[in-house]
N, C-alpha and C positions, 0 to 999 in steps of 0.2 A: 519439880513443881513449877507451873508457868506462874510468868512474873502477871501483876494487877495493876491497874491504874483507878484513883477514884478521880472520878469528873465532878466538881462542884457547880454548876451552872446559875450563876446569880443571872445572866442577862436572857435566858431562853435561846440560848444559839447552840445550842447541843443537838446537831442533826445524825442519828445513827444510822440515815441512808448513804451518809458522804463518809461514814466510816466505814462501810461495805463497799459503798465505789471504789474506796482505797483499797482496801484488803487484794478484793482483785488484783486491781495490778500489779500485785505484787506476791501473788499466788498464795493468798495466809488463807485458811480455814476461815469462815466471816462466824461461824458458829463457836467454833474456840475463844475466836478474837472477840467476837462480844461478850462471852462467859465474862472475859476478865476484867470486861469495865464496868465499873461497880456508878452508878449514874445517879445522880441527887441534885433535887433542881431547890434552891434557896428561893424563900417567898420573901424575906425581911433580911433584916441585919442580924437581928437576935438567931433566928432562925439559923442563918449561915454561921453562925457560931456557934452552932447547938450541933450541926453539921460537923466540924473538927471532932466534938467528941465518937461521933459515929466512927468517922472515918480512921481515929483512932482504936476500938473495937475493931472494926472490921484488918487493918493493919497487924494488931496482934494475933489473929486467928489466917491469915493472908499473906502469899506473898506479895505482898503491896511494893511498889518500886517505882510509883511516880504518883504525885496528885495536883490534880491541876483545877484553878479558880478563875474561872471567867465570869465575868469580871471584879478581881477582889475590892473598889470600892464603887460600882453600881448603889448596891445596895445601902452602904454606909452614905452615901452623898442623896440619894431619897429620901431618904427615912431622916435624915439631921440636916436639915437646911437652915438654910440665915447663917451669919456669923455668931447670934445668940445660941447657937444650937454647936458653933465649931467646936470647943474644946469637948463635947459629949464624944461629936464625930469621933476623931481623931484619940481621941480616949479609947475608947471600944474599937477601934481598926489598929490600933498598938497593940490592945490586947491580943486579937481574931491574929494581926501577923507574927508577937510573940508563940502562941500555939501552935501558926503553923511550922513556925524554925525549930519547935520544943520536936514534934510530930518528926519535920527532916533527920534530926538528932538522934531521937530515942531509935526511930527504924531502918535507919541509915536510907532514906528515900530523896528523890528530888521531886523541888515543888516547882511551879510555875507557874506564874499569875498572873492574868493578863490586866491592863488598865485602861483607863480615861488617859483623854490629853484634853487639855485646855491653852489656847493660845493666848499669852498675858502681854501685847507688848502696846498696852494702852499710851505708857508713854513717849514710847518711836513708834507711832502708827506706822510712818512707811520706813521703818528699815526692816531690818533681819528678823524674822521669825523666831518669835521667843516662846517654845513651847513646852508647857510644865505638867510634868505629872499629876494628876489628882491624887492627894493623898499628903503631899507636901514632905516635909523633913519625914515624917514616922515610914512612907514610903520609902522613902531614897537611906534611911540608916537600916531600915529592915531588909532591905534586898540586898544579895552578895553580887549580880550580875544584871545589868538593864539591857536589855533589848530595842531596838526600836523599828518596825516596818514603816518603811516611806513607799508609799505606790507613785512609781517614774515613767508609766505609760498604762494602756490599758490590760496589760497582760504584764510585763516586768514590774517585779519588787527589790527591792533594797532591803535586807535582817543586817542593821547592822549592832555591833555590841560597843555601847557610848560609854559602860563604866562595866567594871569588875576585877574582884580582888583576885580573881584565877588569869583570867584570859587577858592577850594584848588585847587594845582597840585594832576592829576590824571589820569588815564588811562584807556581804555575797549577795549577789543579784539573782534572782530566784522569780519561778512563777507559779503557780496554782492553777495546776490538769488534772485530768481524773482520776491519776496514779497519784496523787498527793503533790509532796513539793519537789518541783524539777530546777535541777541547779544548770541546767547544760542549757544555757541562754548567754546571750552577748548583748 
């Protein structure tokens, strides 16, 4: 049975022509390879929450073996703005990332969520770059592994891994060609 991925797209950046540019070069079937991604584009917050139980149906009848949210709080930081509106936010994105670790669990799959960053170092304007997840504490105690890309020229990247309860802290320089992602850069 080939393996599924669902795509949750809160931000509209889900391009299925850069999925098939990929596939190419790497000789996969682009018609198999889209069969198995199951694609759902989130309008709201309530919406992408309505979205996990989908994805949940479709897992049980599926082999589902990744689901991935870009961006998991787009939507939540829209839709509840001001500080009057924080503890709703942050309420309801505890909930949406409790379900999706229940969703990891129950179908033994991996998730992967992309975010915001927001730079806070209002008070060292000029030192060190203090750059914070959106999402705050409910982020950072829901997630097992953080990620972080830094672009270091116009083609080289930086994936490095800043926290995680599996893997050491580490780093790869990486760039984005048409075959997908190329590690064989200096």
């Amino acid at each position: 049975m080939q393996k599924k991925v669902i795509y949750i797209d809160a931000d509209g950046s889900f391009k299925p022509d850069r999925i098939i540019e990929i596939s190419r070069g790497y000789n996969i079937d682009r018609k198999l390879l889209t069969k198995n991604i199951f694609y759902a584009k989130a309008y709201h917050s309530e919406h992408q929450m309505q979205l996990l139980v989908s994805a949940a149906s479709i897992a049980t009848y599926s082999n589902v073996k990744l689901i991935i949210v870009d961006s998991c709080t787009s939507l939540f930081r829209t839709d509840f703005t001001g500080r009057g509106e924080l503890f709703q936010r942050q309420s309801l994105l505890g909930k949406f990332l409790r379900n999706l670790k229940r969703l990891s669990e129950e179908f033994n799959l991996a998730v992967l969520v992309t975010n915001q960053v927001v730079c806070s170092n209002l008070d060292n304007f000029l030192l060190a770059n203090n750059i914070k997840a959106i999402g705050g504490n409910i982020m950072a105690h829901m997630t097992d592994t953080k990620l972080m890309i830094k672009k270091c020229s116009n083609e080289i990247r930086v994936l490095k891994i800043v926290s995680s309860i599996k893997c050491p802290e580490n780093e790869i320089r990486f760039k984005i060609s048409k075959t997908g992602f190329n590690t064989d850069v200096k």
